[in-house]
N, C-alpha and C positions, 0 to 999 in steps of 0.2 A: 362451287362457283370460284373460290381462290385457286384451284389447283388449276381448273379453265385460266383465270387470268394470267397467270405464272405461266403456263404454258406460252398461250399469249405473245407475253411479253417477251420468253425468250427462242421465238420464231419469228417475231419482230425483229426483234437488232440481230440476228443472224441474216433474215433477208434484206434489212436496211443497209450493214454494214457491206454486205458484197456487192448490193446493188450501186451504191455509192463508191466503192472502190471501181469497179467495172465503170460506173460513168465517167470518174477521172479520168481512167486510163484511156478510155476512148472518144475523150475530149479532144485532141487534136483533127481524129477524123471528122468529128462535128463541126470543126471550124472549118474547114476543105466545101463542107456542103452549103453551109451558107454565107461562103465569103463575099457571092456576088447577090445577095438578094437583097429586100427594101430593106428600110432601117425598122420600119412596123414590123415586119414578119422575122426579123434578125430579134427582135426582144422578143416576139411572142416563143421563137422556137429554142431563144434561152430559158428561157421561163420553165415552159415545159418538161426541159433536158433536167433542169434542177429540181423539177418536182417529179421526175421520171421512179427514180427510189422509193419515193412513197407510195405512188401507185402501182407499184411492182408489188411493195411487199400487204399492201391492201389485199390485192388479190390474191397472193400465194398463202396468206395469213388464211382469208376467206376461205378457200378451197382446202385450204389444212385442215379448219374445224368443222369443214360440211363436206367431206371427205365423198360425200354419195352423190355431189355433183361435180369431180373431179375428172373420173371417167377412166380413161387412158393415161389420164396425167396421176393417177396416184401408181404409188409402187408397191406392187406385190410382195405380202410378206407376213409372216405371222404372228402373233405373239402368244405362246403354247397351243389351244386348240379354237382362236381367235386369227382367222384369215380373211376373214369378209373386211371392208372399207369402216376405217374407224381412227376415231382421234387418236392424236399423241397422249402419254401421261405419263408424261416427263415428271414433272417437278412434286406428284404423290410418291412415285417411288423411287427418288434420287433426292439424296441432303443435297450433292453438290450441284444440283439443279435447281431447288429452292431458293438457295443460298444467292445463285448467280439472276435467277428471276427476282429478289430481293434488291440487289444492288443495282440491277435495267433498272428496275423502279425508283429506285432513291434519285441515280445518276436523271432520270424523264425528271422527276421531282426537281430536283437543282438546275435544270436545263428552265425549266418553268420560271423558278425563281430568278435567275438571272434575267432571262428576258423581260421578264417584270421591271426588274432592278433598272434595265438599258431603257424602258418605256418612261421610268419615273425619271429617270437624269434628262433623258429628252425633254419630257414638259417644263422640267425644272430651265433648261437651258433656254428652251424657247419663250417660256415667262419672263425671263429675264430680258430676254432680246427685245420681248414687248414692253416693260415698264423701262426702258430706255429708247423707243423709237414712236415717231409719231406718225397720224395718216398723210400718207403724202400727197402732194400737190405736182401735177406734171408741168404746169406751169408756173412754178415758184419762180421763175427766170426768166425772163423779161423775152429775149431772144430765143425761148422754146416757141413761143406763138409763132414766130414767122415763117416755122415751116408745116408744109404739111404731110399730115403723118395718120392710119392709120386710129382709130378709137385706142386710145391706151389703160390699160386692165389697172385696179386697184392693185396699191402698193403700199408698205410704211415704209419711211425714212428713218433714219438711224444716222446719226455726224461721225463721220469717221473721214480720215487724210485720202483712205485708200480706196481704188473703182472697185465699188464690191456689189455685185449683183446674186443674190441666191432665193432657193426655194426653201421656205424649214416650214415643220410641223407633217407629220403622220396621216390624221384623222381631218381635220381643217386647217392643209396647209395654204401657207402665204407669201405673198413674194417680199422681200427686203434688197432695197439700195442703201446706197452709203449718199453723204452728203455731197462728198465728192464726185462721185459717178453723175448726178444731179447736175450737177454745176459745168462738168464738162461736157456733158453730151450735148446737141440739140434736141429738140423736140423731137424729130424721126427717130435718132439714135437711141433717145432714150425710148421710145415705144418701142423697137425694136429688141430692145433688148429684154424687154418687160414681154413682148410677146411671145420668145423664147422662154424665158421663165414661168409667165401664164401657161404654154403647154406643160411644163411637170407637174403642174397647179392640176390642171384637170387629168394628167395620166397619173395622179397620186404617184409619179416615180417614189420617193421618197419610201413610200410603204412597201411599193412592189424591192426595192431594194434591202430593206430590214426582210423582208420575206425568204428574199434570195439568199441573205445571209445565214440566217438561219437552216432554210431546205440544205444546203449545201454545207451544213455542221461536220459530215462524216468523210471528205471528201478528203484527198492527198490537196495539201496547202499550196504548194504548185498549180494545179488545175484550178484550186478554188478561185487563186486569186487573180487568175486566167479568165475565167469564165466571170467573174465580177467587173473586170477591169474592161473587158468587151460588151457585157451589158449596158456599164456607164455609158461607156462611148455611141451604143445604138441609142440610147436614150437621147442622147447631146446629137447626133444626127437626125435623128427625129422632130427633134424641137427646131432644130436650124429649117429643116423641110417644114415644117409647122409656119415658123417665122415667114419664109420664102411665100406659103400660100395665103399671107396676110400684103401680098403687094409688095414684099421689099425684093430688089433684085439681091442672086449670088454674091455679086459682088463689092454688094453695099452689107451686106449680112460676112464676110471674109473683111471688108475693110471695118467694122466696128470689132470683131473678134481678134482680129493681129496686134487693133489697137491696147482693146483688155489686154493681152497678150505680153505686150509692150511693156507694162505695168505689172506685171507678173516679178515672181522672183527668179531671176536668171537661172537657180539653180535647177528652177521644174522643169526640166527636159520632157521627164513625161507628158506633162501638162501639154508642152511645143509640142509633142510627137502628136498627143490628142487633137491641137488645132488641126495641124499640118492633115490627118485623115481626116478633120471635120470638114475642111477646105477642100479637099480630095473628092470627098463625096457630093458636095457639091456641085462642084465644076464637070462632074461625071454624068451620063445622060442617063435619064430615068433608069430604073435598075427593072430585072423583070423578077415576078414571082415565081418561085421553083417549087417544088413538090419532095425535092430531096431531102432536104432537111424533115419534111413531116414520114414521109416513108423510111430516114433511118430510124426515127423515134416509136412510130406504131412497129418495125422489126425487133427493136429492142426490147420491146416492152412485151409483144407475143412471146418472145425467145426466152429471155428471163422469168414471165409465167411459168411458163411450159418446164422447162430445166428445173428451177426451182421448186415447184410443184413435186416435181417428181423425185426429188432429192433429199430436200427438205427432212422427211420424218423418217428418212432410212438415217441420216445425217444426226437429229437429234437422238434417235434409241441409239446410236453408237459414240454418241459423249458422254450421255447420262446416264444407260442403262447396261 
């Protein structure tokens, strides 16, 4: 049974780690294919591209250890008077196979523990946010009543100088203003902006982001932070299209966001580059759904089976054996 898992483990991070280098490198073509599509089908077909490695090596893993449903995808080959379809075993008769299926394992173990560690400083953060903010009121302000606005979503308040509108918590997240933000908005403004925040509330972004972090551990840090940085932003067009199908127009959803903006620290250029496309997509006419983006990711994923399948265990007997 140990020697199965050791194997395992080190046919895993061989097919995790290439698979993952392969999706960096072929990140720019993924962004060509779904430059023009919705901002819904732009995160789902992020999503997928970052979990693409996993399910690569699921299945080349799979079909490594059940060799007899392989097929054409296994490679011919013998080991003494053993030529029929049959597992690896690797790490029973190689130290420095054992050794290296030992240290995948410790290395999964600390991967665990951290992200535990990142789970516990979030509760810790967000406890805090909460015994300093109380349940808000959309009407604390005399002249939020006189406009009309949309049903606006629960929120706590929190006293701070500065317009701060966010989503925090993983598991049951919540939306947070600042005292500020409160005081300056109107009643429209202010539900609008809550109903922009309300949609990460129910798209759990926040989890789906810790996720993406993580799927995307193995990844050249270029691309990673490529491919995170264009999530966000589908996210944040999402939510703006979210807000829009709640009755506010474009360009009442671009006049409250330039405002935030406004108030921003001069030095976030990014942040500007992020409105400026938020703004963009907006004022751009409904986008059409494409098929491209799902046709490179089902090619990628037959193709890398297939290859690696077939690679795979000629690959490991000539490390180990």
């Amino acid at each position: 049974m140990i020697p199965e898992l050791a194997d395992i483990a080190l046919a895993s991070a061989l097919s995790l780690s290439a698979s993952s280098l392969l999706a960096a490198l072929l990140w720019p073509l993924l962004q060509k294919t779904v430059r023009t599509v919705t901002p819904q089908q732009h995160t789902r077909v992020l999503m997928l591209y970052a979990l693409l490695p996993w399910v690569v090596t699921f299945w080349v893993v799979f079909l490594l250890m059940n060799p007899e449903l392989a097929g054409a995808l296994q490679s011919a080959h013998c080991h003494g008077d053993v030529c029929g379809p049959h597992v690896p075993d690797v790490s029973s008769a190689s130290l420095t196979g054992a050794i290296l299926a030992a240290a995948i394992s410790a290395l999964l173990l600390i991967t665990v523990l951290l992200l535990n560690r990142q789970l516990q400083r979030g509760r810790k953060r967000l406890a805090t946010v909460d015994l300093f903010s109380t349940a808000g009121d959309p009407c604390g302000d005399a002249r939020h009543t006189l406009s009309d606005a949309p049903h606006t979503p629960d929120f706590r308040l929190i006293h701070s100088p500065l317009l701060l509108a966010w989503c925090a918590g993983l598991w049951r997240p919540r939306v947070y203003i600042s005292s500020a933000l409160q005081q300056q908005l109107n009643h429209r403004e202010l539900s609008l902006v809550l109903q922009h925040e309300y949609c990460h509330v129910i798209r759990r972004d926040n989890l789906r982001k810790v996720l993406l972090q993580w799927l995307t551990v193995l990844w050249l840090p270029t691309a990673r932070r490529a491919l995170r940085a264009q999530y966000d932003l589908a996210c944040e067009q999402l939510c703006d299209a979210y807000a829009a199908s709640q009755g506010y127009q474009a360009d009442e959803i671009t006049a409250v966001m330039q405002r935030l903006q406004a108030n921003a620290d001069a030095a976030q250029s990014a942040a500007q580059s992020t409105s400026e496309q938020r703004t963009d997509e907006l004022q751009r006419p409904a986008s059409q759904s494409s098929a491209d983006g799902w046709l490179l990711l089902v090619a990628l994923l037959c193709t890398q089976v297939a290859v690696f399948s077939h690679w795979l265990h000629p690959l490991l007997d000539t490390l180990f054996l």
